[in-house]
C-alpha positions in Angstrom: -29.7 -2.1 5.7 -29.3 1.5 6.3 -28.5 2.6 3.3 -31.7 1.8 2.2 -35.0 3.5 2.8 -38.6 1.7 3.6 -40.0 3.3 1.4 -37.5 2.7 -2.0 -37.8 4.8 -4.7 -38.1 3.0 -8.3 -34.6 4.4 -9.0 -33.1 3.4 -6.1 -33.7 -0.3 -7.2 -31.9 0.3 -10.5 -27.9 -0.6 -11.5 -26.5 0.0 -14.3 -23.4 -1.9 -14.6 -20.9 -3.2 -17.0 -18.3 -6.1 -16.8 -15.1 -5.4 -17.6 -11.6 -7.3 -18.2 -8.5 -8.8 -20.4 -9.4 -11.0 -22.6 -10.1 -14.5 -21.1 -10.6 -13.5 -17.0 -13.9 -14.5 -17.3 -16.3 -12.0 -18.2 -18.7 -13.7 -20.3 -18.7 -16.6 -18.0 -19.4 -14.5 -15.2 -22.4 -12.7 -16.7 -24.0 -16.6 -17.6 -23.8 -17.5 -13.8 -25.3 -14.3 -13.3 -28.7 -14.9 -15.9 -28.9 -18.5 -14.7 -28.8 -17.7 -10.9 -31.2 -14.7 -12.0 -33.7 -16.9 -13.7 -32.6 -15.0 -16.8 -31.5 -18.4 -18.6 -33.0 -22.2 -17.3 -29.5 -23.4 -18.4 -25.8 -21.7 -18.4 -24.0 -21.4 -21.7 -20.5 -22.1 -21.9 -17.6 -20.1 -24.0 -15.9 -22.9 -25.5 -18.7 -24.7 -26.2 -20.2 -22.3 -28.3 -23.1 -21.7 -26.5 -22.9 -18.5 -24.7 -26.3 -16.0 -24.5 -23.9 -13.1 -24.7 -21.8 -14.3 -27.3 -24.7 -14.3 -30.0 -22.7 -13.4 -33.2 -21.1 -16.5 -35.2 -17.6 -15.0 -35.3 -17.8 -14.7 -31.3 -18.9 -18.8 -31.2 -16.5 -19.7 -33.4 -13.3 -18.1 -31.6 -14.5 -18.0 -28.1 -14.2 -14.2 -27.7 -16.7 -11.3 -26.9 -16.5 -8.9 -30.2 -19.6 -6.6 -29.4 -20.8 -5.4 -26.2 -24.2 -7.2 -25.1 -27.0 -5.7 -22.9 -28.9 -7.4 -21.4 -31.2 -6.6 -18.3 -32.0 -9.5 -15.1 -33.5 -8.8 -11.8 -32.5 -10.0 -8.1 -34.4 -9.8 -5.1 -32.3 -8.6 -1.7 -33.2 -6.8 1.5 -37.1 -7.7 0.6 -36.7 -5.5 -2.5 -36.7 -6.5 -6.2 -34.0 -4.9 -8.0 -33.3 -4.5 -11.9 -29.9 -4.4 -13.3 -29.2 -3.6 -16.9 -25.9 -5.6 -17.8 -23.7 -5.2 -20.0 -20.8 -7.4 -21.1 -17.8 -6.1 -22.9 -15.4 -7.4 -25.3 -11.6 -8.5 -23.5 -9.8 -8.1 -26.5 -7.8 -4.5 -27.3 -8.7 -4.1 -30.7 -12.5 -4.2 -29.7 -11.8 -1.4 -27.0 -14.1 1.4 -28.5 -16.7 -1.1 -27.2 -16.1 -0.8 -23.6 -14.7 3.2 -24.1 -18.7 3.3 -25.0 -20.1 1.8 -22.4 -18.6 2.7 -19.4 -19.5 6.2 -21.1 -23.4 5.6 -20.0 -22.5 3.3 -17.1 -23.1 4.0 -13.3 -20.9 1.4 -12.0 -18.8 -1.5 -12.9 -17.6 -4.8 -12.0 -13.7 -5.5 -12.9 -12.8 -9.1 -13.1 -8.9 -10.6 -12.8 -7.8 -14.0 -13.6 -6.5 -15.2 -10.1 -3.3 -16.5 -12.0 -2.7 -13.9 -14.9 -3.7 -11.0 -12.2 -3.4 -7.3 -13.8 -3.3 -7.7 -17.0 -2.6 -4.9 -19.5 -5.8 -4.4 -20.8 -6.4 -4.6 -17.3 -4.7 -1.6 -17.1 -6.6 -0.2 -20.0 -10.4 0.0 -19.2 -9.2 0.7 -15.6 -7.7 4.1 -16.8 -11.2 4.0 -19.3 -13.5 3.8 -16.0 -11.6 6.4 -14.5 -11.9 8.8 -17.3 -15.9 8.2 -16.8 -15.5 8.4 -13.4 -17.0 4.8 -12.6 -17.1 3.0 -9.3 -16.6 -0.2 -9.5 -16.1 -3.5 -7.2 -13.2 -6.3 -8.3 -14.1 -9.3 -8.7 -11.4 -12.6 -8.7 -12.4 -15.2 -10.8 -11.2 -18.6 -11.7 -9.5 -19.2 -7.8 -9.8 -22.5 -9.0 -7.1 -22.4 -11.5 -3.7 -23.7 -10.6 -1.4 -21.0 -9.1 -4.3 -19.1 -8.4 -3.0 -16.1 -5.8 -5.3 -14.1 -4.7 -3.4 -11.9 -2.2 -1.0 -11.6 -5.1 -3.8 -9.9 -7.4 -4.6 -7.8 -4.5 -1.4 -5.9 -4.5 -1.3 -5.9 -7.8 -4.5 -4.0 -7.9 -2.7 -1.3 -5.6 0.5 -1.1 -7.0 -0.5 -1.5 -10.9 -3.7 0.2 -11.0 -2.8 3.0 -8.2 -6.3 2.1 -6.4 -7.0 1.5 -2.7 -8.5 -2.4 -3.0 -10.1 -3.4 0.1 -11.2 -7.1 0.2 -14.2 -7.7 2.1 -14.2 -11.7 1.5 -10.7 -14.1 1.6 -10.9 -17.4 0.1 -11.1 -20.5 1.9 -8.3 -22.8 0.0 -7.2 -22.0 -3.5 -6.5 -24.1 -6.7 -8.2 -27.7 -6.3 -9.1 -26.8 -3.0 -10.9 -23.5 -3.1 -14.1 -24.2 -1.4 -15.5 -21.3 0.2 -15.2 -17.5 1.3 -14.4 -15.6 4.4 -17.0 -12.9 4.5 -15.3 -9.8 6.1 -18.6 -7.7 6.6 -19.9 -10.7 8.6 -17.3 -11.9 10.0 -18.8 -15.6 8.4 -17.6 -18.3 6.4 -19.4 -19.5 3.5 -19.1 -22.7 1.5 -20.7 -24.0 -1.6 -22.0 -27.5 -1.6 -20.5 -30.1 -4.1 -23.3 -30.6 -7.0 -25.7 -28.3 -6.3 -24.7 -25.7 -9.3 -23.4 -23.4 -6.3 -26.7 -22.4 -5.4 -26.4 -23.8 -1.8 -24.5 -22.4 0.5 -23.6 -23.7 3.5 -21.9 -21.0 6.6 -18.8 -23.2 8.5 -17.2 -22.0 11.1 -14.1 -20.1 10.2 -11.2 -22.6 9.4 -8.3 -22.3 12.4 -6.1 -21.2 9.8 -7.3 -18.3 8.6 -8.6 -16.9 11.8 -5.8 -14.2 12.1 -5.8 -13.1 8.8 -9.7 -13.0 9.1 -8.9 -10.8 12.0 -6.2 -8.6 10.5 -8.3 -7.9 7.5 -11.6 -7.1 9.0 -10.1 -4.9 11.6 -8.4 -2.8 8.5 -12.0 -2.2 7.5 -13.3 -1.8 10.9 -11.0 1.1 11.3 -11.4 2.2 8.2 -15.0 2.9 8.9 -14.1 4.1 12.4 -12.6 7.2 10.4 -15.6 7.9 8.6 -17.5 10.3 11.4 -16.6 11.0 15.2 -19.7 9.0 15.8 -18.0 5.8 14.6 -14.9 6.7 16.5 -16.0 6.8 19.3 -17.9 3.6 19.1 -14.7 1.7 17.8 -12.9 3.8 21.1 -15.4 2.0 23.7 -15.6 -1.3 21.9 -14.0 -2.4 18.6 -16.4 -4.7 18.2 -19.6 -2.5 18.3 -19.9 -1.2 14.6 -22.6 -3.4 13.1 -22.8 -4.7 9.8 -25.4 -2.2 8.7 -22.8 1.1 9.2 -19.8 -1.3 7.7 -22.0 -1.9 4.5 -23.0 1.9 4.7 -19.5 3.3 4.8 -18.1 0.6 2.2 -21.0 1.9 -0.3 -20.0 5.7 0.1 -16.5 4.7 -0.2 -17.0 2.9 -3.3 -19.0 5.5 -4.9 -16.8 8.3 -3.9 -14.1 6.0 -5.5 -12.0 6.1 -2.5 -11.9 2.4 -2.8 -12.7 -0.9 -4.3 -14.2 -3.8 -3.1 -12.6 -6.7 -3.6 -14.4 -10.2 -4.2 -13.2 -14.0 -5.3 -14.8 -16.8 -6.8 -14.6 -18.8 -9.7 -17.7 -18.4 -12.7 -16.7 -21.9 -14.5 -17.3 -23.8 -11.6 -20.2 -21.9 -10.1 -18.4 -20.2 -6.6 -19.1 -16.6 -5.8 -21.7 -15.2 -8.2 -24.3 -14.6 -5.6 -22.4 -12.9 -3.6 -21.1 -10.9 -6.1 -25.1 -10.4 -7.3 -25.5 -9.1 -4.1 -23.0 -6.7 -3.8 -23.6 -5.0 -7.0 -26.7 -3.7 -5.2 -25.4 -3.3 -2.4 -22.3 -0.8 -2.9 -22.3 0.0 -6.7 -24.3 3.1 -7.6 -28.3 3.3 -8.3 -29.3 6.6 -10.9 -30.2 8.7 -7.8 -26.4 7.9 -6.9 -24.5 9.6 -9.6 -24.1 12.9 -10.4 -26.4 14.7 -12.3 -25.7 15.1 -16.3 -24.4 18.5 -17.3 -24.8 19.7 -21.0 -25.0 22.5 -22.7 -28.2 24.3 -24.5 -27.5 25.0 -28.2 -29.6 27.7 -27.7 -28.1 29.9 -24.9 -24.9 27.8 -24.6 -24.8 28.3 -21.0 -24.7 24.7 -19.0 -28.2 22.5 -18.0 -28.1 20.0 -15.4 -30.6 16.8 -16.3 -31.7 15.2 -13.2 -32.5 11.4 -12.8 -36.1 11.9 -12.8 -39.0 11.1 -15.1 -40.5 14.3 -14.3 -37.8 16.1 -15.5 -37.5 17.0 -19.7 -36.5 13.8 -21.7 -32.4 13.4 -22.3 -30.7 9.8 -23.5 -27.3 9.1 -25.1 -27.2 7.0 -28.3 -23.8 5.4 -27.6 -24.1 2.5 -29.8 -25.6 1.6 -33.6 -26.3 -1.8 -34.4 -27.8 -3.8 -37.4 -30.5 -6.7 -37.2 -31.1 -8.6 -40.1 -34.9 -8.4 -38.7 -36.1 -5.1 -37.4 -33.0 -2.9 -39.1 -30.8 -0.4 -37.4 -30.9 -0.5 -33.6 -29.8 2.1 -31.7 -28.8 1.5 -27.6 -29.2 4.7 -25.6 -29.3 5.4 -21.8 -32.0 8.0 -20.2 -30.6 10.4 -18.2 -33.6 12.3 -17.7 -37.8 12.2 -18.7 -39.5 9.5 -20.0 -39.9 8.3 -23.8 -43.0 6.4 -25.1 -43.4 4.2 -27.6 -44.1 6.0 -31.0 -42.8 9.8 -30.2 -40.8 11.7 -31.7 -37.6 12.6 -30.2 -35.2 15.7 -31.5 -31.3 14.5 -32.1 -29.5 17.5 -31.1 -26.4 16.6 -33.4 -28.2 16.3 -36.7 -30.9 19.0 -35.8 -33.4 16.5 -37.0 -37.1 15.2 -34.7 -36.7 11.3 -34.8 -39.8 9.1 -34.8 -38.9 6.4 -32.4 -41.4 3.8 -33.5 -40.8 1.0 -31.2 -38.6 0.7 -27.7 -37.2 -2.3 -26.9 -35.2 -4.0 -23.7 -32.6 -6.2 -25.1 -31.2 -9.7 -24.0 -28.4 -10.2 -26.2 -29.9 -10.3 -29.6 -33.1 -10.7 -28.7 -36.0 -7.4 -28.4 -38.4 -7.5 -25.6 -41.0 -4.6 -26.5 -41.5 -1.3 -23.7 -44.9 0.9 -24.0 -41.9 3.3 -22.5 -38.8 4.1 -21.1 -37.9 6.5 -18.1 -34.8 7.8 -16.2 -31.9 5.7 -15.1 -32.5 3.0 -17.6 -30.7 1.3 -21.0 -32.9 0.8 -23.8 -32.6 0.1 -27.4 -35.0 2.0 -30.6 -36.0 1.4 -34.1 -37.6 2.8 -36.8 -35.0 6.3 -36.6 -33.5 7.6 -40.1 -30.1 9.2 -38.9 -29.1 9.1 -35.2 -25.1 8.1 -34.7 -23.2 6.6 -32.0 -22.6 10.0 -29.4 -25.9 11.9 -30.9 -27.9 13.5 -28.1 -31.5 12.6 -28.5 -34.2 15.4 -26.0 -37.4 16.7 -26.7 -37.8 19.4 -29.5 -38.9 22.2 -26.8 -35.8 22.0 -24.8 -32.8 20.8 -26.3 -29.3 19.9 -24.3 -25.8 18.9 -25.9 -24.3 16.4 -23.9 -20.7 15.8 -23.4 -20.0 12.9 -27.0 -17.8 10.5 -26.5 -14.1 10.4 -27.6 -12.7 7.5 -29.6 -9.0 6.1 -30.2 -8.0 6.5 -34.2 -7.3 3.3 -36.2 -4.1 2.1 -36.9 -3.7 -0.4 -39.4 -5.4 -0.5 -43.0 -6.0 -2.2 -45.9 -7.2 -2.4 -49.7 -10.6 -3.9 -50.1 -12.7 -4.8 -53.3 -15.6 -6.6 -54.4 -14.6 -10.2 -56.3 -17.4 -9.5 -58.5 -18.1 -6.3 -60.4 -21.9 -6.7 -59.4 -21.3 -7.0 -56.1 -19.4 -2.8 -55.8 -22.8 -1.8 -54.5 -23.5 -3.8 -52.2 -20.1 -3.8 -50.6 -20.0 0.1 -50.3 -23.5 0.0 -48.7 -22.4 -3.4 -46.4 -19.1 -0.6 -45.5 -20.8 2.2 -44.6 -23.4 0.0 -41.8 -20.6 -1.3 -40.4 -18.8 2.3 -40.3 -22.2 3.2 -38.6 -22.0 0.8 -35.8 -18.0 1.6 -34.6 -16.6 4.4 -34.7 -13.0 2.7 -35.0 -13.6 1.8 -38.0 -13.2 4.1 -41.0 -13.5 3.8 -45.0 -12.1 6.0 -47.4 -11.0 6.1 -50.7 -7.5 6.4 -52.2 -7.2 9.4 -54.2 -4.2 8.1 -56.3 -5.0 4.6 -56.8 -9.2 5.0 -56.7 -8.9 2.0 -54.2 -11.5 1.3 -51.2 -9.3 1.4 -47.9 -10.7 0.0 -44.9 -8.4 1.0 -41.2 -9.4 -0.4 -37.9 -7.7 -1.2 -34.6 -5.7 -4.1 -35.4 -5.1 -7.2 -37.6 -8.3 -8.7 -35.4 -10.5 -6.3 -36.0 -10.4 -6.1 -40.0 -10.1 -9.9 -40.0 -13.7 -9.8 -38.0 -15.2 -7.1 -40.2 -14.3 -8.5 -43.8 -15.8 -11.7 -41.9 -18.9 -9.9 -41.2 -18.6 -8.7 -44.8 -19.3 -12.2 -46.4 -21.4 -13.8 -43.7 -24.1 -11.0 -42.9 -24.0 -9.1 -46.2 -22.9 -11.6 -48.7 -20.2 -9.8 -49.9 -17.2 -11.7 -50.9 -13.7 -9.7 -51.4 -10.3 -9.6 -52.2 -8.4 -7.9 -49.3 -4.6 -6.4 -49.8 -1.6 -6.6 -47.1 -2.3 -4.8 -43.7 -0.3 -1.2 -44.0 0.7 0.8 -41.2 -1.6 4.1 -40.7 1.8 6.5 -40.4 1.2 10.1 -39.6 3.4 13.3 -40.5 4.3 15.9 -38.1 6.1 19.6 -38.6 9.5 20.0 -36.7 10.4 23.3 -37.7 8.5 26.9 -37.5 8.7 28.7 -40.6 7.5 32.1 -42.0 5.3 32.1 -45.5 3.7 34.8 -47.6 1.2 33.2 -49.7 -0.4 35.3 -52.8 -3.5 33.2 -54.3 -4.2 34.6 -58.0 -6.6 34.2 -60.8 -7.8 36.1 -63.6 -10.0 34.7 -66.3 -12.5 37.4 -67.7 -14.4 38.6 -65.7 -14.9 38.3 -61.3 -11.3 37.1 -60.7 -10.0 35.2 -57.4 -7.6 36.9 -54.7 -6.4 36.3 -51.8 -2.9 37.4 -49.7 -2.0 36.0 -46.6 1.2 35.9 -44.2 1.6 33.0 -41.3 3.8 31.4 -39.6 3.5 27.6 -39.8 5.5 25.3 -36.6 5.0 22.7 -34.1 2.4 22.8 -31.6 2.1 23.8 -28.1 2.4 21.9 -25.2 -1.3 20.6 -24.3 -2.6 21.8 -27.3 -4.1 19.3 -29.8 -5.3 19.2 -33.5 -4.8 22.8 -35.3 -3.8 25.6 -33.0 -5.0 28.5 -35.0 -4.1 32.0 -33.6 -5.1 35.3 -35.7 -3.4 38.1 -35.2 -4.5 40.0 -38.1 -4.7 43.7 -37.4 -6.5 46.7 -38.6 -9.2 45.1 -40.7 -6.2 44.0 -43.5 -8.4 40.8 -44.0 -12.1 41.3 -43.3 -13.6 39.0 -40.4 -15.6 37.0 -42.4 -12.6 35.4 -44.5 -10.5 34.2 -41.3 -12.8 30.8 -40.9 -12.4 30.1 -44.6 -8.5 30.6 -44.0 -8.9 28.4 -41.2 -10.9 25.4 -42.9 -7.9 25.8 -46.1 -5.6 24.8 -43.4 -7.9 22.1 -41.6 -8.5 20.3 -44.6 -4.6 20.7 -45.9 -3.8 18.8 -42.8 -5.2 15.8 -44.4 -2.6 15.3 -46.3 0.9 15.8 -45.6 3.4 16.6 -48.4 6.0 13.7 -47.5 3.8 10.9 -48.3 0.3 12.1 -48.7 -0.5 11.1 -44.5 -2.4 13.3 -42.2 -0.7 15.7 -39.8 -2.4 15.4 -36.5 -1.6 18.5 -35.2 0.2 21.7 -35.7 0.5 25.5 -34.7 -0.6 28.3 -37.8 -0.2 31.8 -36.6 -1.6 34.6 -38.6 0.1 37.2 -39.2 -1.0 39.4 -41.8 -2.7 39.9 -45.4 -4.2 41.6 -48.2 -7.4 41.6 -50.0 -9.2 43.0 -53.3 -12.9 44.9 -52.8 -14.4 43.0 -55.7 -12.3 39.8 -56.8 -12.1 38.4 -53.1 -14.1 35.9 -51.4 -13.7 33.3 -48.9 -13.1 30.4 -51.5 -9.4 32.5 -52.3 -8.6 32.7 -48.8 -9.2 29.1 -48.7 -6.9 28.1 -51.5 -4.6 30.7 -50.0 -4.3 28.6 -47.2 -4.0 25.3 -48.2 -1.4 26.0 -51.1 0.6 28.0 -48.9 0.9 24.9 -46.0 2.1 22.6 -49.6 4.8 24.9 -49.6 5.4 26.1 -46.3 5.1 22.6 -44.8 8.4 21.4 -47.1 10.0 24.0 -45.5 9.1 23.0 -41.7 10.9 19.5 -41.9 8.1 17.2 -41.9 8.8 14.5 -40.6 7.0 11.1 -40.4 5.7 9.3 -37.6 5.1 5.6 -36.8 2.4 3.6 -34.4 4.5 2.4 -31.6 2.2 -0.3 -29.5 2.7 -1.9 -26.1 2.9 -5.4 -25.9 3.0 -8.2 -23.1 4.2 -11.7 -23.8 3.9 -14.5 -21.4 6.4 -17.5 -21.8 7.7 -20.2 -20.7 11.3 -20.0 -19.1 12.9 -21.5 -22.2 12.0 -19.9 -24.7 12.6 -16.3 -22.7 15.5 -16.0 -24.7 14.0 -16.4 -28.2 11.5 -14.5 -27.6 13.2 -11.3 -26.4 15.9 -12.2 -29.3 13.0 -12.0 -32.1 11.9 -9.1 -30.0 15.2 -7.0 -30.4 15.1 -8.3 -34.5 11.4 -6.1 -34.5 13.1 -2.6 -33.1 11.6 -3.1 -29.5 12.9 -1.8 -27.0 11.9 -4.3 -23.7 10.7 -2.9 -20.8 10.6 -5.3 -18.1 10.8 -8.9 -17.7 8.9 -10.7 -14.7 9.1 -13.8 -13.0 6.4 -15.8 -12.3 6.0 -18.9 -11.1 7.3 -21.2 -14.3 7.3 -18.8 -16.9 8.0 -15.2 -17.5 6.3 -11.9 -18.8 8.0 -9.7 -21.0 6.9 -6.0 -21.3 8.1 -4.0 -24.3 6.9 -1.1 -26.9 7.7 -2.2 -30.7 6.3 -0.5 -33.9 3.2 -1.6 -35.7 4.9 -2.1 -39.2 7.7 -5.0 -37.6 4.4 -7.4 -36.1 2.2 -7.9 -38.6 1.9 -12.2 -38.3 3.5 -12.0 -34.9 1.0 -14.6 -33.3 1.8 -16.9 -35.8 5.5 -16.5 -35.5 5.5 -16.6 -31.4 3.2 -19.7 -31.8 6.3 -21.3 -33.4 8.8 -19.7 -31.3 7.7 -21.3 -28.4 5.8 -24.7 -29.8 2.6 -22.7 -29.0 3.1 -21.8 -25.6 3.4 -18.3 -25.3 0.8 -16.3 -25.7 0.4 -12.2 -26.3 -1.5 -8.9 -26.2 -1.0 -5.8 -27.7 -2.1 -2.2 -28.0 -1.6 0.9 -29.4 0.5 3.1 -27.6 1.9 6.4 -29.1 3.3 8.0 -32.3 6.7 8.6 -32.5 9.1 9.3 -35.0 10.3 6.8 -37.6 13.9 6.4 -38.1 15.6 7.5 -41.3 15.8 4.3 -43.0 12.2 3.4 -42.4 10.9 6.9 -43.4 12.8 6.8 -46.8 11.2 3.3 -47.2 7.7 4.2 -46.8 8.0 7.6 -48.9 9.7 5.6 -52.0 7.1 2.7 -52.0 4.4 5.4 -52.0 5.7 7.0 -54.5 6.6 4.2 -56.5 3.3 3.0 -56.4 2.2 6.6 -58.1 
């Protein structure tokens, strides 16, 4: 193969790669096949029997679901070479996403899986958009073409027209449903079948059905063309004979394509039943990315702050990404980082950039799952896992003390749902704060605070899913039994109006007094601005320098809460105008009060308004019940998107607010005798009506 050299560098035999899907396509299934055909595992665990490597917690047995993201690391020999591919398998279900946001952040490539029936799928839709954020190549992968109304032409186009990608197949499937039994391979120009009973690890090459012999032709000539366009070279080789371009300089082109991510590879099989996984195996080496393949890491030195580039290479100084915190009941916290540059041994200290703090890492592990394999050391290009580290935290930069580097942290979605938490035994108040704050540690979805009316611990996560997993977690790994409250919605408020405010902070009490006189103008943001806008255009020295940040943190930490109903503002526009100041009685503590009484009372001016979670939902139904559904649907203040048809039953599309679906699984389920099933996610704020915002702000208040 051309694309590889004789003389392979360690790198080049390296992948990093994730698996990525909705919720039931297969992922977990997929990456079994792939540690039993690996030698990884001597047997392959199944989902619903419980018995899945990946799927090591008890909550993820129990419900058949990945909840954390797994690593794991396997090895597969092609082209005479010995490759190593660090895995890892992320969770389906939307409420879990900060798991694969994470991951596909220290990812070089990834392999998408569809269910052949359910096709794109909207959270489908959502780590698609999250790989190409990161900038991910990655290969799509069919799965369960065994399934009844399986379509795998039908997925195709919905890859294209759903996804806006260019998917190219390079295999068709011989059959479907019952009767899918082999692959076309495009590249070459073969077909492939896997032998009844032999755990698909025979394959047998047929000659290619009659049948499919002009759609073999039609396809392989779009990539044959395809590659033609890729140098003159080619050209004129397809010119003098279409079929002299060889499989080597197909495979070549394909690679580059995929990297470059001009296109995706498209694959079928079906996991469960043991069709395709090879093949897949082998092209994740041979057109996803190596280290050496991607570009090099930029970041910034705290020192100069001019940009560093961190190449893949050992040689170069020591760089890794902690993107993930976990707790072991054995060896403690574990952090997972990826190497981007140096090497690491066993025992050294490393410097964590964020905290400013050196880091003994005493001990370096590979991980399968939940299980620790020990390293003497870790170099570029690979996925690791360390102990025995006091404060690192999911995003922290970890180089060596002599030359440090910032890299770019990672950005994660804010939670959406919350509720009251306490322990059901006085004894018991330390332990659940401590039990809390690990699992705060370990995602950064999930937040605890502390109500400053009621005194109450409030826990807010992703959805009804998530909390249900964590107070789970709660009990089981900590021992901490509690009495939870009803979900509430996480509202936010937002300023509608621009107003002008003069704000004199003053307090004499014998002695140093306080001071402090500002004028701004408080509104709604800019366009593609975020969080506060902060403009000072304070002239002629009428507030010394040094007291603008403290006037800026006043209004920072005002935004927290809102004057309609005590809920953060997410963003707004403060434009300073001017001020006064005293020589001896000012200080930067006035100008901070300054600030954050004069937003109490310039924000009631502004027209705050307050703003609801509005999430997109899909519901697939039978025919029957369409009706109900979409009836139920309209009683929730949705407003319904779209409605397709497929084959027997239909798939609603619609964006409803948070606060109408708490229990709506439960009320679907009898809606439809417990046939319909759906997904949701969050979408956007928007602004509550009037009836609803008078609502909220009179039970809060009541409560008070």
């Amino acid at each position: 193969m051309a694309t590889l050299e004789k003389n392979i560098s360690k790198l080049q035999l390296n992948r990093n790669i994730g698996i990525m899907a909705h919720i039931d396509a297969g992922k977990t299934t997929t990456t079994e096949r792939i540690l039993y055909y690996t030698g990884r595992n001597y047997k392959m665990g199944e989902v619903h029997e419980g018995g899945a490597t990946m799927d090591w917690m008890v909550q993820e047995q129990e419900r058949g679901i990945t909840i954390t993201s797994a690593a794991t690391t396997v090895y597969w020999e092609l082209f005479n070479n010995k490759y190593k591919i660090n895995i890892i398998d992320t969770p389906g279900h939307v409420d879990f996403t900060v798991e694969v946001e994470r991951s596909l952040r220290v990812l070089d490539g990834a392999v998408a899986l569809f269910c052949a029936v359910g096709g794109v799928e909207p959270q489908s839709e959502t780590v698609w958009r999250q790989a190409d954020k990161y900038k991910v190549p990655r290969i799509s992968f069919v799965n369960k073409m065994d399934r009844s109304g399986a379509d795998f032409f039908g997925v195709v186009e919905q890859i294209k027209d759903r996804l806006g990608a260019n998917p190219v197949p390079i295999q068709i499937p011989i059959g479907s449903e019952d009767s899918f039994i082999g692959v076309v391979d495009l590249v070459k120009n073969k077909a492939f079948v896997w032998e009844e009973g032999s755990d698909g690890t025979k394959i047998v090459e047929i000659p290619i059905p009659e049948d499919l012999k002009q759609i073999t032709q039609d396809y392989r000539m779009k990539i044959i063309e395809g590659v033609a366009e890729e140098s003159d070279e080619l050209l004129e080789k397809f010119m003098n004979d279409q079929n002299s371009i060889t499989e080597e300089e197909m495979i070549n082109v394909i690679r580059t394509s995929t990297l470059n991510m001009e296109i995706t590879p498209v694959m079928c099989g079906a996991a469960f039943k043991n069709k395709g996984v090879q093949m897949l195996l082998n092209a994740i080496i041979e057109f996803l990315p190596s280290p050496l393949d991607v570009e090099s890491v930029v970041g910034v030195n705290p020192k100069t702050d001019k940009e560093e580039i961190r190449r893949a290479d050992p040689n170069d100084n020591f760089s890794a990404l902690a993107f993930k915190i976990a707790t072991d009941p054995f060896v403690g916290r574990i952090c997972f980082f990826r190497v981007y540059s140096g090497r690491l041994n066993s025992g050294s200290y490393v410097y964590n950039v964020s905290t400013g703090k050196k880091e003994r890492i005493s001990r370096i592990m590979q991980m399968h799952a939940n299980k620790q394999e020990p390293l003497d050391f870790i170099e570029a290009g690979d996925i690791g896992a360390a102990v025995g580290f006091k404060t690192i935290h999911t995003g922290d930069t970890l180089t060596d003390e002599k030359h440090p580097i910032i890299l770019e942290p990672m950005t994660f979605p804010i939670p959406v749902i919350s509720i009251a938490i306490e322990p059901k035994t006085q004894k018991d108040i330390d332990k659940m704060s401590s039990a809390l704050a690990k699992l705060a540690e370990e995602d950064p979805t999930f937040k605890v605070s502390i109500d400053p009316d009621s005194g109450q611990t409030i826990i807010s996560g992703m959805g009804e899913l998530h909390l249900d997993i964590l107070v789970d977690r709660l009990k089981r790994e900590f021992g901490v039994e509690c009495n939870i409250g009803q979900p509430q919605v996480n509202y936010k408020e937002a300023i509608t109006h621009t107003v002008h405010h003069k704000e004199v902070y003053k307090k004499q009490t014998g002695g140093r007094g306080k001071f402090a006189n500002i004028e701004f103008e408080l509104g709604p943001i800019d366009v593609g601005e975020e969080g506060l806008q902060f403009i000072d255009e304070v002239k002629g020295g009428n507030i010394p320098r040094e007291f603008i940040p403290s006037i800026k943190k006043g209004f920072e930490t005002a935004m927290q809460n809102g004057v309609l109903a005590g809920f953060s503002i997410e963003s707004m526009k403060v434009r300073l105008l001017d001020g006064t100041y005293h020589p001896v009685d000012s200080d930067q503590l006035s100008f901070e009060m300054a600030a954050k009484i004069g937003f109490k009372v310039a924000a009631k001016m502004a027209k705050s308004v307050l703003l609801e979670p509005i999430m997109k939902i899909e519901i697939v139904t039978p025919e029957e019940y369409l009706g109900d559904v979409t009836g139920d649907l309209n009683k929730r203040r949705a407003i319904v998107e779209d409605v397709v048809a497929k084959v027997g039953y239909k798939v609603i599309k619609a964006k409803v607010p948070l606060s109408e679906m708490f229990g709506y699984v439960t009320s679907l389920r009898s809606l439809s005798s417990g046939r319909a099933t759906s997904s949701m996610e969050f979408n956007t704020f928007k602004r509550a009506p009037e009836f609803i915002s008078e609502g909220v702000i009179k039970k809060i208040k009541g409560n008070f």
